[in-house]
C-alpha positions in Angstrom: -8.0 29.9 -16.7 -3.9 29.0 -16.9 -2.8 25.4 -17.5 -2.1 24.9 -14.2 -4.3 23.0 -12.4 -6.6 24.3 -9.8 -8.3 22.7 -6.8 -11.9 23.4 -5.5 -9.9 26.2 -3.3 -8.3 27.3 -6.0 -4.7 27.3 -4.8 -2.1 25.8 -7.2 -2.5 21.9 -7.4 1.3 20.7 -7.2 0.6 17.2 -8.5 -0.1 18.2 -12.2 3.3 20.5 -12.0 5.6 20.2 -14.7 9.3 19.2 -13.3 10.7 20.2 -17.5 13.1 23.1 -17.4 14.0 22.5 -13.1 17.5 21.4 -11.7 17.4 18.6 -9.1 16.6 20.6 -5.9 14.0 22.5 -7.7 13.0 18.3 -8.8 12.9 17.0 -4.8 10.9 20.5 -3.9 8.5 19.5 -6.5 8.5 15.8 -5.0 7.7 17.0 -1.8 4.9 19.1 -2.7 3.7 16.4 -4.3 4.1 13.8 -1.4 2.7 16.6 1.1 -0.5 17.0 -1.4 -1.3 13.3 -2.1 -1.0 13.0 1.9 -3.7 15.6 2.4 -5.9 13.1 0.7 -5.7 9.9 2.8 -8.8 8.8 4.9 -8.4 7.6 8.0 -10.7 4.9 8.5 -13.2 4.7 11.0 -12.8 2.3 14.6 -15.3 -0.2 13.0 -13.3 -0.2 9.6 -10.3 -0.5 12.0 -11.9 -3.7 13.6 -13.2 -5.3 10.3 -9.9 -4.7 8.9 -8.1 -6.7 11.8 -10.2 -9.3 11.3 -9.9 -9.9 7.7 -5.9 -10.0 8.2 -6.3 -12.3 11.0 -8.6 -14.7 9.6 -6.5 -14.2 6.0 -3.3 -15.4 8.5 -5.0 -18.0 10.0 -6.2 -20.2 6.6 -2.3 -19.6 5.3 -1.2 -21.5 8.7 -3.6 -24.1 8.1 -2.7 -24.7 4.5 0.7 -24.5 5.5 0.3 -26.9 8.4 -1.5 -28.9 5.9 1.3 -29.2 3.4 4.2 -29.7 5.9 2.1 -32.7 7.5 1.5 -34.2 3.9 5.1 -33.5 2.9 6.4 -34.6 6.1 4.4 -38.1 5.3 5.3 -38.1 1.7 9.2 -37.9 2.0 8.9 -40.1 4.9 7.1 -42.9 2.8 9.6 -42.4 0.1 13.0 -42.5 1.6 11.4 -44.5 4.6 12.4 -44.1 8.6 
């Protein structure tokens, strides 16, 4: 077996390439493999993963605007009892 890497398919893996001894296009081809590759691995979540996902952000946004709100109030009373109305 070379040193290249190999995947199950056995095509070339470009992410374990080498970019020693290649001039700056050969460097953004390489890149681009490499982008293209990684890419081919994302999962795309499910429409229930989808769903959990939007709530977790919107419950996440929802307890920062109520600490927010929280702290503006007791700031807001804070500098008003110190440099008075």
């Amino acid at each position: 077996m070379s040193e290249s890497a190999v995947t199950d398919s056995g095509e070339k893996d470009p992410r374990h390439e080498s970019r020693e001894g290649r001039n700056i296009f050969g460097r953004i081809a390489l890149f681009v493999r490499q982008v293209i590759s990684e890419l081919k691995r994302v999962v795309t979540p499910s429409r229930e993963e989808w769903i959990q996902y939007i709530w977790i952000v919107l419950g996440f946004v929802a307890v920062m605007m109520l600490l927010v709100f929280v702290l503006d109030l007791g700031f807001g009373w804070l500098s008003s009892n110190i440099f008075g109305d």
